[in-house]
C-alpha positions in Angstrom: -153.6 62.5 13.3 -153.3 59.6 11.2 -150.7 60.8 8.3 -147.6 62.8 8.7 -147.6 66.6 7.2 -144.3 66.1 5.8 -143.8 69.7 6.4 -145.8 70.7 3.1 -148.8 72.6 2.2 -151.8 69.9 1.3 -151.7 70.5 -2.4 -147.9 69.8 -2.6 -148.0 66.5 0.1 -151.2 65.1 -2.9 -148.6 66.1 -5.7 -145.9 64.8 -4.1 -147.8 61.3 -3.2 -149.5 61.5 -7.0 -146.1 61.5 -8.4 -144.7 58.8 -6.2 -148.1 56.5 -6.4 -147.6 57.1 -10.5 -144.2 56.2 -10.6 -144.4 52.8 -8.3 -147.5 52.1 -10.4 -145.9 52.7 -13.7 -141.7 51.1 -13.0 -143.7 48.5 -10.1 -140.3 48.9 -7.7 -139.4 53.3 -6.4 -136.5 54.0 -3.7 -137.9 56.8 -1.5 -137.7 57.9 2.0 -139.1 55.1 4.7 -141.8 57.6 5.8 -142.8 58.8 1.9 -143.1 55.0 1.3 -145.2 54.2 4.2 -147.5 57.2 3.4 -147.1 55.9 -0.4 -147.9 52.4 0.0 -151.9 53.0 1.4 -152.8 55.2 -1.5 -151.4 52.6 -3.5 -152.9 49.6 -2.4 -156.2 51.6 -2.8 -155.5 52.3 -6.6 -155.0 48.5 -7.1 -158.4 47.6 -5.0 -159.8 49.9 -7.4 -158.4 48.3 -10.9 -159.9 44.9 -9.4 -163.5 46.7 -9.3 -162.9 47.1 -13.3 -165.8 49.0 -13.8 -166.3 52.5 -15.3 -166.7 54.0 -12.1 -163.4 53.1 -10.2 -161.5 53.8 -14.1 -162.5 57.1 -13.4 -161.3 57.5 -9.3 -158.3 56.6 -10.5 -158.2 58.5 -13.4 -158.6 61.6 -11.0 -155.7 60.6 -8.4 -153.6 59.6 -11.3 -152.6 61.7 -14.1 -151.1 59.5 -16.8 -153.7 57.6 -18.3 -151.3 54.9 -19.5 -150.3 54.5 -16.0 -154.4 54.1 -15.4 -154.5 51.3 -18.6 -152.0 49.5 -17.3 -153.4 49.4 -13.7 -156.5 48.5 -15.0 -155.6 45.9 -17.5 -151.5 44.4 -16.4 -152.0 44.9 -12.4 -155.4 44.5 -11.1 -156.3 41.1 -12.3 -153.0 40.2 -11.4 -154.1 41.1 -8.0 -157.5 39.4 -8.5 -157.3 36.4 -5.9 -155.9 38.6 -3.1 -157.7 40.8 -0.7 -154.7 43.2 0.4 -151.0 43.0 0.7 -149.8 44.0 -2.9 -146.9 45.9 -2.2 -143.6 45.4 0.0 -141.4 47.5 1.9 -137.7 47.0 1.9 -135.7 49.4 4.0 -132.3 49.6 2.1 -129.8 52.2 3.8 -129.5 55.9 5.0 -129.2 58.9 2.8 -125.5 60.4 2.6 -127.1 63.9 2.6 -129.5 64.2 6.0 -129.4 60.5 7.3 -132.8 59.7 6.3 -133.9 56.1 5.7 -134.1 55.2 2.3 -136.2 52.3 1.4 -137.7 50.5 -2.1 -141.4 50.4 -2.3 -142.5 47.4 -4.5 -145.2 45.6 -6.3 -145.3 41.7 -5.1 -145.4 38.8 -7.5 -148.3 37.1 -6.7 -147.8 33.4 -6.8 -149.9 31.6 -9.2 
């Protein structure tokens, strides 16, 4: 199998993953479990492959994995060609501390700065 369940029905493991996806895409830096960011940071790197397409085509895919259509503008417009010169890589994985609660793994979830 190659994604973890998370112990959730599909529909609320893609809402979970839209909302997380959104949020990275629309702050550029989320704190979230180490295995949510993992899962998170594939789907992402997709949407951002996709804004670098530019076309009407890809606008839509992501328009149908992301709600928020500013989110989509800004992918589309601030992100992707910000992205334009590299062929993967655009996010970063910082593994921070563990939860109080459970013990779980916290980490942040980033967008890179690309250097010009």
């Amino acid at each position: 199998m190659g994604y973890s369940r998370f112990d959730r029905p599909t529909a609320q493991r893609k809402a979970l993953f839209r909302g997380l996806v959104t949020s990275l895409l629309e702050h550029e830096r989320v704190e979230t479990t180490l295995v949510k960011a993992k899962e998170a940071q594939s789907i992402c790197e997709r949407m951002i492959t996709l804004a670098k397409q530019d076309n009407l085509a890809a606008r839509r895919r992501a328009l149908a994995f992301i709600n928020n259509e500013d989110v989509v503008t800004k992918l589309f417009e601030a992100i992707g060609p910000r992205y334009a010169h590299r062929s993967g890589g655009y996010t970063r994985i910082i593994q921070t501390r563990q939860r109080r609660g459970d013990g779980a793994p916290m980490a942040i979830i980033e967008l890179i700065r690309p250097e010009k």
